[in-house]
N, C-alpha and C positions, 0 to 999 in steps of 0.2 A: 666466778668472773670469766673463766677458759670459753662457759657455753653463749656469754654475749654475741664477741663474735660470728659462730655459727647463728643464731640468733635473726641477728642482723642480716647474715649474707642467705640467711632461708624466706625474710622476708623479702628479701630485694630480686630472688629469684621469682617468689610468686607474683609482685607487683609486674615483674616483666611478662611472667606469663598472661596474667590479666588483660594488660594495657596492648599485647603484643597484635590480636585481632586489629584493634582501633587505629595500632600505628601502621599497622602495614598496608592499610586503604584509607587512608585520614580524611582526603579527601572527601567535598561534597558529593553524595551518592559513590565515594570508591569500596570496590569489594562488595555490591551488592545488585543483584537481578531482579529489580521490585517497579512497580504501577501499574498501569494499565495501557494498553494498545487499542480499546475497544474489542470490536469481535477479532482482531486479529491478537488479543493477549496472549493465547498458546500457539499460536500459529509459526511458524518457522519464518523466524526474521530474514529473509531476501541478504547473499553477502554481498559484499562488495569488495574492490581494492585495498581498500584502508582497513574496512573488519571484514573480515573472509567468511566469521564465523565467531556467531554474536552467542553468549548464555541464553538460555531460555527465558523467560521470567518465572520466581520462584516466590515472588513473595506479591498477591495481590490483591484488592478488595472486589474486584471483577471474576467470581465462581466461574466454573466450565461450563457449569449448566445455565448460566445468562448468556452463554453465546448464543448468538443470532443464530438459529440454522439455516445452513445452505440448503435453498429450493430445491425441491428434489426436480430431477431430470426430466426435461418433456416427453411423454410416451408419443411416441414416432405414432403420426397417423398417414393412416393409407392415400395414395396420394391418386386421387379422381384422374379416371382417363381424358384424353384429349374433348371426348365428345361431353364428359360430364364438367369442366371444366367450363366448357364454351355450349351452353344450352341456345342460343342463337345457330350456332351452327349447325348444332342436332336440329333443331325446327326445320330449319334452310333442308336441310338433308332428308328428311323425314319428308316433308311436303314434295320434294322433285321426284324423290324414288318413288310416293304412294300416287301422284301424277302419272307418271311413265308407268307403273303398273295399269293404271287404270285406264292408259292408252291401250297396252297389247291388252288390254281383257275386252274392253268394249271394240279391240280393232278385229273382232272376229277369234277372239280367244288364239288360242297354240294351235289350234289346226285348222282354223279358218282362212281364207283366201289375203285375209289381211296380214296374216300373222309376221310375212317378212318383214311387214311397214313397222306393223308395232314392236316387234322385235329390237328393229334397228335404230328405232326410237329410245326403246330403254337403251340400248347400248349408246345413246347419245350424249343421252342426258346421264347417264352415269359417268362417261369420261370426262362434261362440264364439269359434277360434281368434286370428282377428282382433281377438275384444274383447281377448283374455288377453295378445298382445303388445302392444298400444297401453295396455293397465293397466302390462306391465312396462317400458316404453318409458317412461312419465309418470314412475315411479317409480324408475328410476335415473337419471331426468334431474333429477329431487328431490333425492336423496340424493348424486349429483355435486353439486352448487351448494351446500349445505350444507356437505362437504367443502372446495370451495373459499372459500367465505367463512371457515372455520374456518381455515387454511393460512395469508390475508393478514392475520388478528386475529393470528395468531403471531407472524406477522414483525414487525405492526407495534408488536406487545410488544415484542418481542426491541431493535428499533433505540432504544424509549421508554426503558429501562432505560440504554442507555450514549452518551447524549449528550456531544460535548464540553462542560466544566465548565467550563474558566477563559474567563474574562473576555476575556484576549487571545487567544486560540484562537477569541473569537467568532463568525468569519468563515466557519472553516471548517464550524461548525456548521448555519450560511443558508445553505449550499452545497444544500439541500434531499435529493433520490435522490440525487445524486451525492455528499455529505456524509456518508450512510449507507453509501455503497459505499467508501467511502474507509476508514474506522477497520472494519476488522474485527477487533479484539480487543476494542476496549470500552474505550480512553484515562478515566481519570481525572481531576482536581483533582490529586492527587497527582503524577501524571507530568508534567504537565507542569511543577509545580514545581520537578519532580528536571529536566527538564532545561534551565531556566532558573539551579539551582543547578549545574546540572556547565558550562556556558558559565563562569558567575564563575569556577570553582574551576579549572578548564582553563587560562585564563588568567593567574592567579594561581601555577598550576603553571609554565605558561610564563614568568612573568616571573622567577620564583625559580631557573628550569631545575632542579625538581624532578620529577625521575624516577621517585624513586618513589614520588609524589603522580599522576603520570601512570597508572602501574601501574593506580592504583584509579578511572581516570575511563575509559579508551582501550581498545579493542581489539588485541593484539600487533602487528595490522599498522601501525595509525593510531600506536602507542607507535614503531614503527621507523620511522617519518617527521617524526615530531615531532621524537625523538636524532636521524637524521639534522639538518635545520635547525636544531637547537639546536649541534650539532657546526659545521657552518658556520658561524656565530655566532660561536663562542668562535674558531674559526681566520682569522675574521676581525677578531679582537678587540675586536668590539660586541656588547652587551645588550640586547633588545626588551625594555621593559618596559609594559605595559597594566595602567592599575592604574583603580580606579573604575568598573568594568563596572557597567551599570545595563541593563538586558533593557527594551526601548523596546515593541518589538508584535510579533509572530507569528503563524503559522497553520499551521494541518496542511494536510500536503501529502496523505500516506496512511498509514497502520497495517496489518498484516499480519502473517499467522502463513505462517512459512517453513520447514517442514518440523519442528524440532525447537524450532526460534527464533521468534522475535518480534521483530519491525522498527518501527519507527516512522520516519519522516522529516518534519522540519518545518521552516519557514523563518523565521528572527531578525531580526530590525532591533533591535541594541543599538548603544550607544555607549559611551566611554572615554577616558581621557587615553590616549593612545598615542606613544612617543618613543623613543629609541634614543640611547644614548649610548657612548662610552669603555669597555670593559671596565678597562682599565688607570688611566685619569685624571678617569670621569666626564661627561668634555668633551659636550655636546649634540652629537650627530649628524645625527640626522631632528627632526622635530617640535619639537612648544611642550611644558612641562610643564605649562601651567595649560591648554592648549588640548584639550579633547573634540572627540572624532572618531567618525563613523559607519561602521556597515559594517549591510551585509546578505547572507545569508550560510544555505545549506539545510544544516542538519545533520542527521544518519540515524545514530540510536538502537538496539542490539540487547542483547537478555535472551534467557537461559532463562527461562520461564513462572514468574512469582514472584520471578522475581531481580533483579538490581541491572542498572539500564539501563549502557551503556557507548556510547562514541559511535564508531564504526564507516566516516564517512564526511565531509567538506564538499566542498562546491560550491558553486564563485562563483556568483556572479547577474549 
């Protein structure tokens, strides 16, 4: 009868051993670096304010070797002199000096009676030619700068038009050049809405272990990890439930267009009642039910151009 006891108090320590991974990131997607980024999936997540410095991802159905390679580098070519450049000018140039030679030859050659005439001839027409390059010389170096001042009013249209908009994205905004190299798609007010509402609705899904609530926020691979841990869950017969999610601060990490898709990745600081109990009796397992808890947390966002964002990706911080 003495060895019950022990018995009992050696299963109740390995049950906590078990259980203790699940509870200590109960959370949807907590304690795990898994999906896809596109070609940026091993790429060093860009920090931010909110995550400084994001896990890598470690767990994903996107191989190294289906990354896109990067083009290799243009080999510098030799850059054509002025005259090869401007074959009008070479002609221009070629005709006046074979002209003026063809004066001092027929004007009595270099020692004939003509020769000062011709002489001072070619020197004529050669100082013309020199006016007529230094006028075209002035004048496409005019017409470059203009060009180029035109080039950086565009761009600096282009970035003016798609500022980040919300309020807590602010951050990413004061990022300055590096804030503009970041979003290239042109994020909205709206997006980031959408994905301050698909965090609640994610979670909300997870608490309910609604699948196919999951269906319409996830990407099939993120959807086969989620059933994964929700399946562990029930075969361990506990509930994560997070109810109360409230979106605390965030910031963009980067936005990009990837081939056919569109990516977005950005970093959350929310909080929530978070707790875990009894599938069968209820009984409290992890956590307070009146107690809120924090997490921060990079999630990476993918659409077709126009469609419905889906979340594709987390990483711890």
């Amino acid at each position: 009868m003495s060895s019950k006891p022990t018995l009992w108090f050696g299963l109740f320590v390995a049950a906590l051993i078990v259980l203790a991974p699940a509870l200590a990131d109960a959370r949807a997607g907590g304690g795990t670096s898994a999906g896809s980024r596109g070609t940026r999936t091993y790429s060093a997540t860009p920090s931010t304010p909110t995550a400084p410095q994001a896990r890598p991802v470690e767990r994903s159905m996107t191989q190294p070797q289906q990354q896109t390679a990067r083009p290799a580098a243009p080999v510098p070519q030799a850059q054509p002199s002025f005259f090869g450049a401007h074959p009008f000018i070479s002609g221009l140039m070629g005709g006046l000096i074979g002209a003026g030679i063809g004066g001092l030859l027929f004007g009595h050659g270099f020692f004939g009676p003509g020769f000062g005439f011709g002489f001072a001839s070619l020197l004529g027409l050669l100082l013309q030619v020199a006016i007529v390059v230094l006028l075209v010389r002035l004048a496409i170096g005019f017409f470059r700068a203009r060009a180029g001042d035109s080039s950086t009013f565009a761009y600096a249209t282009a970035d003016d038009r798609h500022p980040p908009q919300s309020a807590m994205y602010e951050s990413a905004g004061q990022a300055g050049a590096r804030g503009a190299v970041r979003d290239e798609i042109g994020l909205t007010t709206s997006d980031y809405g959408e994905f301050e509402r698909l965090l609640v609705a994610i979670q909300k899904a997870w608490s309910e272990g609604d699948l196919a609530g999951f269906r319409r926020y996830l990407t099939p691979e993120m959807l086969s990890y989620f059933s994964e841990k929700l399946s562990a869950n029930a075969s361990s017969g506990i509930e994560n439930r997070v109810e109360d999610v409230q979106f605390e601060a965030g910031d963009l990490a980067e936005a990009w267009n990837d081939g056919d898709l569109q990516y977005a990745t950005v970093a959350m600081r929310w909080s929530a009642r978070d707790y875990t109990v009894r599938t069968d009796t209820g009984v409290l397992v992890e956590g307070r039910t009146g107690d809120r808890t924090e997490a921060t947390e990079v999630w990476t966002f993918v659409r077709a151009p126009g469609g419905r964002w889906l979340l594709s990706a987390i990483q711890q911080v």
